[in-house]
N, C-alpha and C positions, 0 to 999 in steps of 0.2 A: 688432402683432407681424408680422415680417416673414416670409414663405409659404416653406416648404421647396420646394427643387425634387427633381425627379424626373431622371437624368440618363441615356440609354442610352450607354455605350462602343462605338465599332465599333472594334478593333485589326483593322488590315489587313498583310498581309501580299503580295506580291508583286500586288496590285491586286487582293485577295478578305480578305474579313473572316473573323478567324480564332480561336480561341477555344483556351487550355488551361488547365492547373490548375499554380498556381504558377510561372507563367512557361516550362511546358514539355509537350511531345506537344500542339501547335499540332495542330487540325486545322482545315481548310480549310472554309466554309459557303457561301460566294457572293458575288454583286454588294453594295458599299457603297451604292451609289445606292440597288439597292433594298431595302437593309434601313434606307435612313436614308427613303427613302417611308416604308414600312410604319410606323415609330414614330413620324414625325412625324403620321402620321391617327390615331396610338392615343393623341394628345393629349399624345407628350413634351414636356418644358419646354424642354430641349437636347440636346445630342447630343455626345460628344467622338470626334475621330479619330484614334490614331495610327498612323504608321507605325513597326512595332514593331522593325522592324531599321535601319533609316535612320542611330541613329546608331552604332549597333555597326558595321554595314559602312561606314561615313563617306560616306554618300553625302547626295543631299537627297532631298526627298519628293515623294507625287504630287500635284503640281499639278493634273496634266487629272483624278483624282478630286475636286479640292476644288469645281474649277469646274463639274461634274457634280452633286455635291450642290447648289449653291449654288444653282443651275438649278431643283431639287425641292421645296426645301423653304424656310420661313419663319419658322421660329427662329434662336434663338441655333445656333452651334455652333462648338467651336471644334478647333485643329487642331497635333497634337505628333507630332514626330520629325524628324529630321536638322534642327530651328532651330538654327543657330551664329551666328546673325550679325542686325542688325539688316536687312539687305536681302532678307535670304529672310524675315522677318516681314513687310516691307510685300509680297513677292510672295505671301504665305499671305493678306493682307486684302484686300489689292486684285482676289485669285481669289473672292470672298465670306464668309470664314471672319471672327466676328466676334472670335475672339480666338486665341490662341497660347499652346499650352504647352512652357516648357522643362526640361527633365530633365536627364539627364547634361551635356549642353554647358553648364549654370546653374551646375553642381555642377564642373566644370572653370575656369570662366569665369562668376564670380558677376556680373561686369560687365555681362552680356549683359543681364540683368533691368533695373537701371539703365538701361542706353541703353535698351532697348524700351519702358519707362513713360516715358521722356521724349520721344517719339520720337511715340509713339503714345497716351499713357495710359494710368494702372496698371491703368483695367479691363481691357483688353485683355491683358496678361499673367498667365497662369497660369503657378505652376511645378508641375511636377508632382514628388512624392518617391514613392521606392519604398524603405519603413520594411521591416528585418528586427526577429524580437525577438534581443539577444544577451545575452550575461553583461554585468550591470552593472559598469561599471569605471570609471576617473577620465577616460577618454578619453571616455567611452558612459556619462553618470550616471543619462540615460533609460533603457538598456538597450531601444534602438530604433538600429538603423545604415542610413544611409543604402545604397546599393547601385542602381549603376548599370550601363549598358548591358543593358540590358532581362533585371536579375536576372543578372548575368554578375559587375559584380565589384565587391568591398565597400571599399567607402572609409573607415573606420574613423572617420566623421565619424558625430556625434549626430543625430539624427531632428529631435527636440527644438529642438535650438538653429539647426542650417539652415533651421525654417522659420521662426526668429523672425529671424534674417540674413534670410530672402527677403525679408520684411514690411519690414525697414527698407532695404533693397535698392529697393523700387516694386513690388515684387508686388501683384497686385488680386484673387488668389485664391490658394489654394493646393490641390491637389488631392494628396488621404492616402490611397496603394495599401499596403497590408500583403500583403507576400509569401507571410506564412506561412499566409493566409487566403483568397489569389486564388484564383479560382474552383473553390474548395471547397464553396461555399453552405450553408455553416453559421454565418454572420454575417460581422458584421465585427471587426476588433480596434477596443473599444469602449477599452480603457485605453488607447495610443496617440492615439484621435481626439480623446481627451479632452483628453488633456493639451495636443496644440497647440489646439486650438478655445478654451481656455482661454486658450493662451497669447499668441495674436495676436489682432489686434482684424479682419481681414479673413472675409471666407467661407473656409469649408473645406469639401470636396467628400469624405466616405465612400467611399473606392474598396476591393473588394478584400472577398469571400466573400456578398455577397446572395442569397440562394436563397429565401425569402417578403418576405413582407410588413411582416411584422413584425420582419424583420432590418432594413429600411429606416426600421420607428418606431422603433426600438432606438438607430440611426446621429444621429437628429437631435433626441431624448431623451434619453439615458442617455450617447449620445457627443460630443451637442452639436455636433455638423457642422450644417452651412445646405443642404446637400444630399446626395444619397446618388444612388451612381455603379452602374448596375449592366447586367450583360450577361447569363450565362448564363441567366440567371433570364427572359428573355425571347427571347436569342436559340434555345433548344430548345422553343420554347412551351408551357411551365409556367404562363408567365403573362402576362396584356397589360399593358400601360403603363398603360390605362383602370382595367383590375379591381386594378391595385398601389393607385392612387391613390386610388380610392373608399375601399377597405378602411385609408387615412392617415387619410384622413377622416372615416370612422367613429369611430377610434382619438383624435379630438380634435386631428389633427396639422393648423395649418392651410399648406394646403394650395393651387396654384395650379389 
């Protein structure tokens, strides 16, 4: 059986990692560098970083942070916001980041997935979606809508079926944020992860309300993700990456 990973989130914010509750009242915490140290010694499996306005403002992202991490630490990690284009992907890997996630600019420009798995290979591409729940309709049969620009505006596209488009597009992961449950830390939305984890045959990443432990056995049992994505839960030190991962383990989850 293949090992769940463990995943910290840094969302950054004008070059400082920054944390709110459903996408809004950001506050401000510190250096990425050294929050992506600190988890990498607590024995994370990976790390994701994005920059959380990049493509709402339409700008590009921080490169001199990727190459500051890339300097620190010795995992995976990989790196989303303002990617539009296949050439800001190779300037994201060739800063050290081992993979790319795309979001709104995917959901604009489905092409962009395409060219980056061929370009680079579909491990390297993540798309990221940010799932609302809404009234189930013939447009929305999930009753999940997708919603872009960092929870700004809803596309009236299915959750559901864009991530099974990503999958046949060359995505190599897909990473599942629910809005309605971002950093609330009262789990995750377990019916949503289910259904795509079902639905495509690649990883899915749990993003979006982890606050214990057992939100995280919850995400990759009962919602069948290959990993679970989590920040507050560690960035307010509630709890270490270390005492998360024992406590999978305990629980029979195997674990890296």
């Amino acid at each position: 059986m293949l090992t769940k990973r463990v995943i910290v989130c840094l969302d950054v914010r004008a070059g400082q990692v920054t944390k709110g509750v459903k996408f809004q009242g950001n506050v401000d915490l510190g250096d990425p560098v050294e929050y992506a140290r600190r988890y990498y010694e607590q024995g994370v499996d990976e790390l994701v970083f994005y920059d959380i306005t990049a493509s709402a403002e339409q700008r590009s992202l921080f490169i001199d942070v990727v190459e500051r991490v890339a300097a620190e630490i010795f995992i995976p990690f990989s790196v989303g916001g303002g990617i539009r284009d296949v050439d800001t992907m190779r300037t994201v890997l060739l800063a050290g980041a081992e993979k790319v996630s795309v979001n709104s600019p995917a959901v604009r420009n489905p092409e962009i997935i395409t060219a980056g798995a061929e370009a680079f290979g579909a491990q390297c591409i993540v798309v990221g979606m940010d799932a609302q729940k809404v009234e189930t309709t013939k447009a929305i049969p999930s009753g999940y809508e997708i919603v872009i620009d960092g929870g700004r505006t809803p596309t009236g596209q299915d959750a559901l079926a864009w991530a099974i488009e990503a999958e046949s597009r060359g995505a190599g992961e897909i990473c599942l944020n629910a809005i309605d449950t971002d950093g609330v830390k009262q789990g995750y939305e377990l019916t949503i992860t289910r259904m795509v984890s079902d639905a495509v045959g690649i990883p899915v990443i749990a993003s979006g309300g982890g606050g214990t432990p057992q939100h995280l056995i919850d995400a990759v049992t009962t919602g069948g993700a290959d990993a679970a994505l989590i920040a507050s839960m560690v960035h307010y030190g509630d709890y270490t990456v270390g005492s998360i991962k024992a406590d999978m383990a305990q629980a029979g989850v195997p674990i890296r």
